[in-house]
C-alpha positions as CSV (number, residue, x, y, z in Angstrom):
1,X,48.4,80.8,26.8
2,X,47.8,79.5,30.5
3,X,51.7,78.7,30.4
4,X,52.5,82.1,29.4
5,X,50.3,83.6,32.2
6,X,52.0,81.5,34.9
7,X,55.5,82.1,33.8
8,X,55.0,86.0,33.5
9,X,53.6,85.7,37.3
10,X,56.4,84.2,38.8
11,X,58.4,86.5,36.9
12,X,56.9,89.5,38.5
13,X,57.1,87.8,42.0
14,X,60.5,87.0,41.4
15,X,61.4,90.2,40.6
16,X,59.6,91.8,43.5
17,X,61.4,89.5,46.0
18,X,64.4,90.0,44.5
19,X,63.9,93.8,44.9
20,X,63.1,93.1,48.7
21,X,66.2,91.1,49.2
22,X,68.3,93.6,47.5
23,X,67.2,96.5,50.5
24,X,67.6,94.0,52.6
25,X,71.4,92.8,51.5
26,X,69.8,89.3,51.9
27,X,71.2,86.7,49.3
28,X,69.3,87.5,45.9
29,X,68.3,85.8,42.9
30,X,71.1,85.5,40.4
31,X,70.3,87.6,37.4
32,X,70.4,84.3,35.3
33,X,68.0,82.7,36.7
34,X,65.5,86.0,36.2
35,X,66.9,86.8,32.3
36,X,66.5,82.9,31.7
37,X,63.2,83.0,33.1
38,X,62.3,85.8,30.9
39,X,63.5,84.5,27.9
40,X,61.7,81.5,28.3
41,X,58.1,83.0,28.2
42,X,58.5,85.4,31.5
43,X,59.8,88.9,29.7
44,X,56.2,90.6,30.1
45,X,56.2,89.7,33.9
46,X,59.9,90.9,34.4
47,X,59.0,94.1,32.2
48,X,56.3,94.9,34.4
49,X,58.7,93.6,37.5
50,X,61.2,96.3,36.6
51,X,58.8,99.2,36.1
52,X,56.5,98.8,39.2
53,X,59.0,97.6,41.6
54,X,62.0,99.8,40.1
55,X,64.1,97.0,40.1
56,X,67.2,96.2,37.5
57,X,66.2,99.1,35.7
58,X,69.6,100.6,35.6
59,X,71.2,97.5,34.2
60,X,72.4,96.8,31.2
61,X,71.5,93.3,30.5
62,X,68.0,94.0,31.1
63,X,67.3,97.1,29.5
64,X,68.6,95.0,25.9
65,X,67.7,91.9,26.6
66,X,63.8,92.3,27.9
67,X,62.4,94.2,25.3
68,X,64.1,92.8,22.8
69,X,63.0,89.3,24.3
70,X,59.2,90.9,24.5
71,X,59.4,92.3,20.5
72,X,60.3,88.7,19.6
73,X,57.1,87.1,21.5
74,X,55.1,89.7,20.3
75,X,55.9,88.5,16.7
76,X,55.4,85.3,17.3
77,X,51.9,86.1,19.0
């Protein structure tokens, strides 16, 4: 549980500075790192990431991807 906790908040603070880079048109994140990030434990924190921060929410990837990714930890839960 604590590892679950931490990876989900990095996740979400990934995500935000991601989304602060990307008004910027600094260098961002590459999206692998954040899916890979969310598939291994971090999908709630990049769920919440894309809702509060509006962030990736209009690609493809990550509108499959994450909720399947949270369904699947939700099982296993």
């Amino acid at each position: 549980m604590p590892y679950l906790i931490i990876i989900n908040t990095i996740e979400f603070i990934l995500m935000g500075i991601d989304k602060i880079l990307a008004i910027k048109h600094k260098y961002r994140i590459p999206e692998i790192i954040l899916l890979d990030i969310s598939i291994f434990g971090g999908c709630f924190g990049c769920m919440l990431g894309m809702l509060i921060f509006h962030h990736k929410i209009r690609k493809q990837k990550f509108l499959i991807i994450i909720p399947i990714t949270i369904i699947i930890y939700l099982l296993i839960i």
